[in-house]
Structure formats: structure tokens, C-alpha cells
N, C-alpha and C positions, 0 to 999 in steps of 0.2 A: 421584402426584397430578398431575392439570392445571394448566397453569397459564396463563391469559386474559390478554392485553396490549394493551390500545386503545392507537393509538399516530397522535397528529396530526403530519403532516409536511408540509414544505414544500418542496416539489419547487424552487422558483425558489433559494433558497439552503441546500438541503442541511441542515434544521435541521428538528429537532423543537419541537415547543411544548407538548407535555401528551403523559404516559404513564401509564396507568393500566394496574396489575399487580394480578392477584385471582387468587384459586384457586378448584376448585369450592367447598369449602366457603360462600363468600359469594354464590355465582351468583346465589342468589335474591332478593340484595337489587342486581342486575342494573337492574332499570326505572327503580328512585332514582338510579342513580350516573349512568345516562344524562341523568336527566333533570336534576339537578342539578349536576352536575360538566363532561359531555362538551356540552350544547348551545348552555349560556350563552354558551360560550367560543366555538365556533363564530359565534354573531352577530356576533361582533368583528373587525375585522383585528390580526393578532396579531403580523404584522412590520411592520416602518415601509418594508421595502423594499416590500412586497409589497400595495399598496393593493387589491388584487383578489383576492378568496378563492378564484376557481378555482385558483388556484398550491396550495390546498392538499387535501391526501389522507388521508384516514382507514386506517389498516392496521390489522386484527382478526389475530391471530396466537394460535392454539394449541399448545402445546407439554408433554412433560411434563419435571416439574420433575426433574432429573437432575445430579451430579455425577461423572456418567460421564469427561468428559476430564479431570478429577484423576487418574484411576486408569491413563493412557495411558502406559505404558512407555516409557523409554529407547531399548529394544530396537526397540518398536514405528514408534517417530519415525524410528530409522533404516532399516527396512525400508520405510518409506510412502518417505522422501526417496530411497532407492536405487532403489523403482520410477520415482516422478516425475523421475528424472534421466535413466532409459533411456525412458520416454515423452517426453520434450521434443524432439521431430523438427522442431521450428522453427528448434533452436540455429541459430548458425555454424557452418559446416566452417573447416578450415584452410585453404582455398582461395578459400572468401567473406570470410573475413578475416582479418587481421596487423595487430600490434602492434609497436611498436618502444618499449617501458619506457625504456631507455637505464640510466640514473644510479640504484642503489639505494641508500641511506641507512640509517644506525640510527636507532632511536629517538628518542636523543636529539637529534638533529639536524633533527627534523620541525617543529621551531617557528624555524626561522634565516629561511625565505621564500625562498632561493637558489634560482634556477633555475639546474638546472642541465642542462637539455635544450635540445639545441639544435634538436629535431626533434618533431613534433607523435606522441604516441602513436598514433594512429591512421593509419597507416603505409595501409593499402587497404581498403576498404569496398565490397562488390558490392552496394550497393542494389536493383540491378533485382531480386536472386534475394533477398533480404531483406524489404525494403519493403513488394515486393507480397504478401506473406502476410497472411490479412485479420486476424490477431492486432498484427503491426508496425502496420499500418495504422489501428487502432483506437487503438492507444496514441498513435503520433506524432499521431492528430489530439486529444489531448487536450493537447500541452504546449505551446499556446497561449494556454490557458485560465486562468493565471493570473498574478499578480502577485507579485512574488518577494520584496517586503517585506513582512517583519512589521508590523502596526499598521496599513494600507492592507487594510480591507474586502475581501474577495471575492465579485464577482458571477456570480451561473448563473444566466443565461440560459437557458430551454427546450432551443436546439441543444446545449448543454452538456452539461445533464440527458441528452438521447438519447445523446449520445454515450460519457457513463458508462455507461449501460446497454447501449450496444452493447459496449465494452471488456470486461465483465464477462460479457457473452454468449458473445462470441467467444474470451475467453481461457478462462473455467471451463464453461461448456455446449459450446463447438461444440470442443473438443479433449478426448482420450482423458487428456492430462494434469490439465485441470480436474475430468476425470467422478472421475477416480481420486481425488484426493482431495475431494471431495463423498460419495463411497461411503462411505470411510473413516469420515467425521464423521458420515455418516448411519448406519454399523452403531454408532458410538458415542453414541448418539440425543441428536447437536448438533442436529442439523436435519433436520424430518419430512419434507422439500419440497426440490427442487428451490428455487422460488422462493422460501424464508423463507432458505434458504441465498444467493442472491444478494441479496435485499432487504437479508438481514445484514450484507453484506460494502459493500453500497453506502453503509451508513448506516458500518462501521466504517472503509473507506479514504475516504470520498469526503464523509463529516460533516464540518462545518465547526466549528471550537473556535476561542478565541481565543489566541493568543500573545503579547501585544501590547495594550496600549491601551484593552483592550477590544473590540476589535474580530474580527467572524467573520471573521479574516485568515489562515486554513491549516487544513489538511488532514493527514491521514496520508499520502495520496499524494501531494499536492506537496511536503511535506518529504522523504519518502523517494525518489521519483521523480526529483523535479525541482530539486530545492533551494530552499535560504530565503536571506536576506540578516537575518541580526539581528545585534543591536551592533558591527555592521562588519564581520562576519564571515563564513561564508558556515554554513549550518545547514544540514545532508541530505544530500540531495544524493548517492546513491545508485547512479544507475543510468546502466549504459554508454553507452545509446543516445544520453541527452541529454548526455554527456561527448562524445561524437561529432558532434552534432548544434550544440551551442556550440563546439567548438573549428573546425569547416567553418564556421562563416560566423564566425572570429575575436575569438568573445566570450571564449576562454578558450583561458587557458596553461600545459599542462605543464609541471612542473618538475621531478618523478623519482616516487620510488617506494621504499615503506619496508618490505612486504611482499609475497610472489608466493605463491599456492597452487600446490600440487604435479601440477596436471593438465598434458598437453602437446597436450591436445586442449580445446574447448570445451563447457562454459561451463569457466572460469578464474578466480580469484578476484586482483584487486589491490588494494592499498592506496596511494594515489594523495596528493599534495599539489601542487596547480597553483591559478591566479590564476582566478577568473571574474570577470570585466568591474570588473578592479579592487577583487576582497575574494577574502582568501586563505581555503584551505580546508585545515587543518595535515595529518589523514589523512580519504579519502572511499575507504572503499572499496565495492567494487561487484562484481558478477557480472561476468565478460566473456565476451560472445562466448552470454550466454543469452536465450532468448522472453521475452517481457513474458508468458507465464502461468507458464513456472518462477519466474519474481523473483515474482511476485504467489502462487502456490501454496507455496511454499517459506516466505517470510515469514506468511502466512496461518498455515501448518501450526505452524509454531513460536510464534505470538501469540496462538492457541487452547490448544495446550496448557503453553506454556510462558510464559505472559507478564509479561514484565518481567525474565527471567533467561535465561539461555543456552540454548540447545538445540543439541541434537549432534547433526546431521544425517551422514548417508552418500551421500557421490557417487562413483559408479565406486570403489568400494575404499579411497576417501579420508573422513577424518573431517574435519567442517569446524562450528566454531560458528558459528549466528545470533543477537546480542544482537536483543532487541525492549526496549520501553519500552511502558508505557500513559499515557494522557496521562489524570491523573486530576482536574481540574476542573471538568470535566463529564461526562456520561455521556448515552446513548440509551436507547432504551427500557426497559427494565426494570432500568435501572443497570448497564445493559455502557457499559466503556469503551474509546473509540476509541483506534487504533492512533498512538505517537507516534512512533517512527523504530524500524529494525529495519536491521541492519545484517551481513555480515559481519565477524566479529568475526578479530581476527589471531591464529593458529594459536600 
């Protein structure tokens, strides 16, 4: 069966405002719903941010109704994760980069706050041969973009918006990594398109929910990306590049490490507890040493088919879980729920 989804959005803060979901069976009574439900609304400004209605966009999306990724194997997850690890030609070599963990801990000792490193983890970083990949490049110009506490509104701005959409370009369309799994979801009939498949992703990582206050103050990707600041504490906060990225200009400090995955090449998996700008993070762990489209394909793959529970992915010969979360107080379009943190999970 088909299934028809009007869907108003708002390109300046990442937010929908009306979604209407029909099957064919009601198509005919199509003229009414437009005319009664989808115009009125339109005559209005429908965010207080956004005083001017060109900010918003109308998407018509056909799809058929399918419970296909329920039925996606074990097996399956880790042959798709074992391709997408030998496509990631972005990684680090062991030559673009080293680490220096120092101090590892047990469990129980993740909550004392000791540092106990006297040396920055990130021991050497070749930027120039990293950097310049237009994949790095798209990410690093997004962790700019936001504001790290919870209950503090988040604003996009048009450059912003482009620049999600470039990130999302460049990491799942212009790499062999992103096509690969886009195929995958596309023989499992997620996504008819090309474009409802990034439209999807932008609404699922880059939708804006509240945490806080009430306010549209986070994201799936600035939590898992970039980190949060909530009750004093640090929330997310995920991903190698900006562990690198704040510890180089001093906002953060290594303190050891409570878990290592078993690779001795890259990507590598840690489990990290260090200070950012004065709020402790007890374990973050993170990918090391991998592209912003394996962290972004990897966590995708497992939030699709597995979300809210573990998935057992395969890298090089190694078995590795990814926990996900959905953040379920609001919802996009047709009542898909946006991604809340997604994490490697400790072996």
C-alpha cells in the first residue's frame, strides 16, 4: 500500500510544523485535506523565530508502507558494517595519527574524576592529509554551530542549513561508503530516492527537540558529535575529532581510559573519562582514528534497524556493539523518531 506524507518544515530551525500521513485509500478525499487542514496553516507564521514564511518548505513524499527493516538479520548488520569498514578510505593511518591512552582504569573507578594523565591523548595529528578531505571538511565546519547547553534555544541560520546539507552530501552521496549503505536500505525498501534518504537523515540527525526548558536546544548530532553540558555534567559527546579539536586549543582534559577495542590499526574504539571546560564526562567513548561518514553510517545503520537496543556490528574480524537511543517526545514526519545518542558500547 502507498503511503502520502505532506510534511511543513522549517529550513531556519530544523523543525517541522504539520505532518500529514494518508494512504491511497483516502487520496480522494485529497482537495479537502489541502484545502482545510494544509492552507489555513500556511497563512500564518508558525515559529516566533521565524517572522518570514520564505524560511519554510513544503515536502510531498511517497513511499510504500513496509516493515521490511524489522526483518534485517544479525547476520545482515554485520556483513553491511564489515563492508562499510573496508570502504572508509578516509580513516587515519598509523602514520596520520597516534595516541598516547596512558592510565587505564576499572569500572569502578570511572566516577573518582582523578586525572590521571599527565599527557594529552592526542599524541600527533597530520591535519594537512586529514583536514583536507572534503568529508573532514564538512564536519569540522559544523562544530561551530552550536551551543553546548541544554535549555539555551538553538539557532540556523540559512549558512548552517547549507552546510548540513553539504555534510550529508559529502559524507553519504559523494563517498562509495555512504552509497553502500543507501543501497542496502534502498533493496530493503527504507528509501525509494536518493533524496528522501538524505531529506530523512537530515530531519533524523539534524531535527531539533527539546532537552531542557522547553526549548529547541539539541540535536542528535550535537549530542552525539559534539557534546552537551546538562546538570553539570557533560552529555554526548562522542566523536574523536572534537575530543581533538577541544583538547588543541585547551578546553579539555584527559584523564585515562576504562576500555580499548581490540584493533591495532584504525578506526579504534575508546572509552574515555577527561574534564571539558570544567564538567566531567565519567565514560565517552568514541570511534578513533575514523571519517565522519563511518561514524555517521555506522550509527545510522544501527538506529534504522536496531533502535534503542544494541547492534552487533563487524569491523575487520572484530565484533563491536553500538547502543542507540530514540528520543521519544517528539517525532517528524510520519512519527519517525529522532536519533538521541548512539554510542559505542563497552565490549
Amino acid at each position: 500500500m502507498s503511503q502520502f506524507c505532506f510534511l511543513l518544515y522549517c529550513t531556519k530551525c530544523s523543525v517541522n510544523f504539520l505532518s500529514i500521513t494518508f494512504t491511497t485509500s483516502i487520496l480522494i478525499a485529497l482537495p479537502l485535506l489541502l484545502r482545510y487542514s494544509l492552507l489555513p496553516i500556511l497563512s500564518v507564521c508558525l515559529c516566533s523565530q521565524c517572522p518570514d514564511l520564505s524560511f519554510f518548505v513544503l515536502y510531498v513524499s511517497i513511499s510504500l508502507t513496509s516493515t521490511a527493516l524489522t526483518s534485517v538479520t544479525d547476520a545482515e548488520i554485520k556483513s553491511l558494517s564489515e563492508t562499510l569498514y573496508k570502504l572508509d578510505s578516509n580513516k587515519a593511518t598509523t602514520s596520520e595519527l597516534v595516541i598516547d591512552p596512558q592510565e587505564e582504569i576499572p569500572d569502578s573507578e570511572t566516577v573518582s574524576e582523578s586525572d590521571l594523565a599527565s599527557r594529552p591523548l592526542f599524541k600527533y595529528v597530520n591535519e594537512g592529509a586529514l583536514f583536507s578531505k572534503p568529508t573532514y571538511k564538512a564536519f569540522l565546519n559544523l562544530l561551530d554551530n552550536y551551543k553546548r547547553a541544554t535549555g539555551d534555544a538553538e539557532d540556523v541560520p540559512s549558512q548552517e542549513t547549507q552546510e548540513q546539507d553539504t555534510f550529508l552530501r559529502e559524507t553519504m552521496l559523494n563517498t562509495a561508503l555512504g552509497r553502500e549503505l543507501y543501497n542496502f536500505l534502498h533493496s530493503k525498501g527504507a528509501y525509494p530516492s536518493q533524496n528522501e534518504f538524505i531529506q530523512d537523515l537530515k530531519m533524523m540527525w539534524f531535527g531539533l527537540y527539546s532537552r531542557s526548558k522547553g526549548k529547541l536546544d539539541s540535536s542528535g548530532f550535537e549530542h552525539i558529535f559534539l557534546g552537551e553540558i546538562k546538570g553539570g555534567k557533560v552529555s554526548g559527546f562522542h566523536n574523536w575529532l572534537q575530543f581533538y579539536r577541544n583538547e588543541k586549543e585547551g578546553l579539555l582534559d584527559y584523564y585515562s581510559y576504562s576500555f580499548d577495542g581490540p584493533w591495532t590499526t584504525y578506526p579504534d574504539v575508546l572509552g574515555m573519562q577527561f574534564e571539558w571546560d570544567g564538567y566531567f564526562k565519567q565514560v565517552g567513548s568514541a570511534f578513533i582514528g575514523s571519517s565522519p561518514e563511518f561514524d555517521l553510517a555506522i550509527y545510522t545503520l544501527c538506529y534504522i534497524t536496531r533502535p534503542g537496543k544494541l547492534c552487533r556490528v563487524s569491523l575487520g574480524g572484530n565484533t563491536q556493539a553500538i547502543q542507540t537511543y530514540t528520543w521519544d517526545n517528539s517525532s517528524y514526519g510520519d512519527g519517525k523518531k529522532y536519533i538521541a545518542s548512539a554510542y559505542p558500547a563497552k565490549p
